[in-house]
Structures are given as structure tokens and as C-alpha cells.
C-alpha positions as CSV (number, residue, x, y, z in Angstrom):
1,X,222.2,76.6,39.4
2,X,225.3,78.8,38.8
3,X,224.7,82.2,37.3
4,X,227.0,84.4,35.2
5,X,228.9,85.6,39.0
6,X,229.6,82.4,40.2
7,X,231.1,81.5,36.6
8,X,233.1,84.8,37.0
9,X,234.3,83.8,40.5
10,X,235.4,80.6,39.6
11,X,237.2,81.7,36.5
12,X,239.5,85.1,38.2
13,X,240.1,81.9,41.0
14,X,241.3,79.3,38.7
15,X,243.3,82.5,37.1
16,X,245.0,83.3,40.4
17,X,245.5,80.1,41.6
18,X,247.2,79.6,37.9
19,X,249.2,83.1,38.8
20,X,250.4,81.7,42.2
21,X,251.4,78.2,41.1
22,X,253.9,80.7,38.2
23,X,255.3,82.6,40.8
24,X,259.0,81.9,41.4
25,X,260.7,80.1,44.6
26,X,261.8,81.9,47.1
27,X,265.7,81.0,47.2
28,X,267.1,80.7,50.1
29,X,269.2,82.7,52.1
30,X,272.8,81.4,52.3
31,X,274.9,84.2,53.5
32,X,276.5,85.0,49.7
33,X,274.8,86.5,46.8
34,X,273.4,84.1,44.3
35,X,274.3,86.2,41.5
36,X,277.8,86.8,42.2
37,X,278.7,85.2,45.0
38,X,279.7,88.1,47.0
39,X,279.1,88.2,50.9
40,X,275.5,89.7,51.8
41,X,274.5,90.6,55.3
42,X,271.1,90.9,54.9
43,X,269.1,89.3,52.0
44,X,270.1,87.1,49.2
45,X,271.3,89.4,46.7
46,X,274.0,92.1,47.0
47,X,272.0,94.8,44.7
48,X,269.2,95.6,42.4
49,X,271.4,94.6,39.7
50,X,272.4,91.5,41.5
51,X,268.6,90.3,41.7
52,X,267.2,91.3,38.1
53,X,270.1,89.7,36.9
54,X,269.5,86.1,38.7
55,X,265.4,86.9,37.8
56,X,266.3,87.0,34.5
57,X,268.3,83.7,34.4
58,X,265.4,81.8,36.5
59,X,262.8,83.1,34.1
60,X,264.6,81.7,30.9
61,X,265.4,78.7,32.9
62,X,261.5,77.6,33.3
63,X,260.9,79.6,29.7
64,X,263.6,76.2,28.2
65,X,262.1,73.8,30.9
66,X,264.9,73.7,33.3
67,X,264.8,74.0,37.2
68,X,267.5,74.4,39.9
């Protein structure tokens, strides 16, 4: 018979599990920034800007129901 910790336990796991299903994609690298489409050596953004900018945009995306 479960008791009030293994009720706990399965509820913060469903949460997490819920958390982790939410996260976004990692997108993938592709040698130009996918913000502004400038040339990136390293990464896939060119600056902080860059990548809170394109967060932004993915977040309303899944927010109206829309993916890539």
C-alpha cells in the first residue's frame, strides 16, 4: 500500500517528466546564426541578444500552437 512519500515521489516525477517534455529543441547548429543569419564560428547564435531574441519567438510560437 502506498503511503503519503510514495504519492509525493510519483507526483514531483510526473512534474519533472511534464518539465522535460516543455523544454525546448535544441536547434541545430548550421554554421549561421538563427536569429540573424550572420556567420557564427562556434554555437548557433552570434550573441546574448541573438539567442533571447530567437527564445522569445519559439516560446510564442508553441504559446499560438505553432512549431518549426
Amino acid at each position: 500500500m502506498a503511503d503519503i512519500i510514495d504519492d509525493s515521489q510519483e507526483l514531483q516525477e510526473a512534474q519533472i517528466a511534464a518539465a522535460l517534455a516543455k523544454r525546448m529543441k535544441v536547434p541545430e547548429k548550421t554554421g549561421l546564426c538563427l536569429a540573424c543569419d550572420e556567420p557564427v564560428a562556434e554555437g548557433v547564435f552570434c550573441d546574448a541578444d541573438c539567442r533571447e531574441f530567437y527564445e522569445r519567438a519559439e516560446r510564442i510560437r508553441a504559446i499560438k500552437g505553432k512549431s518549426n
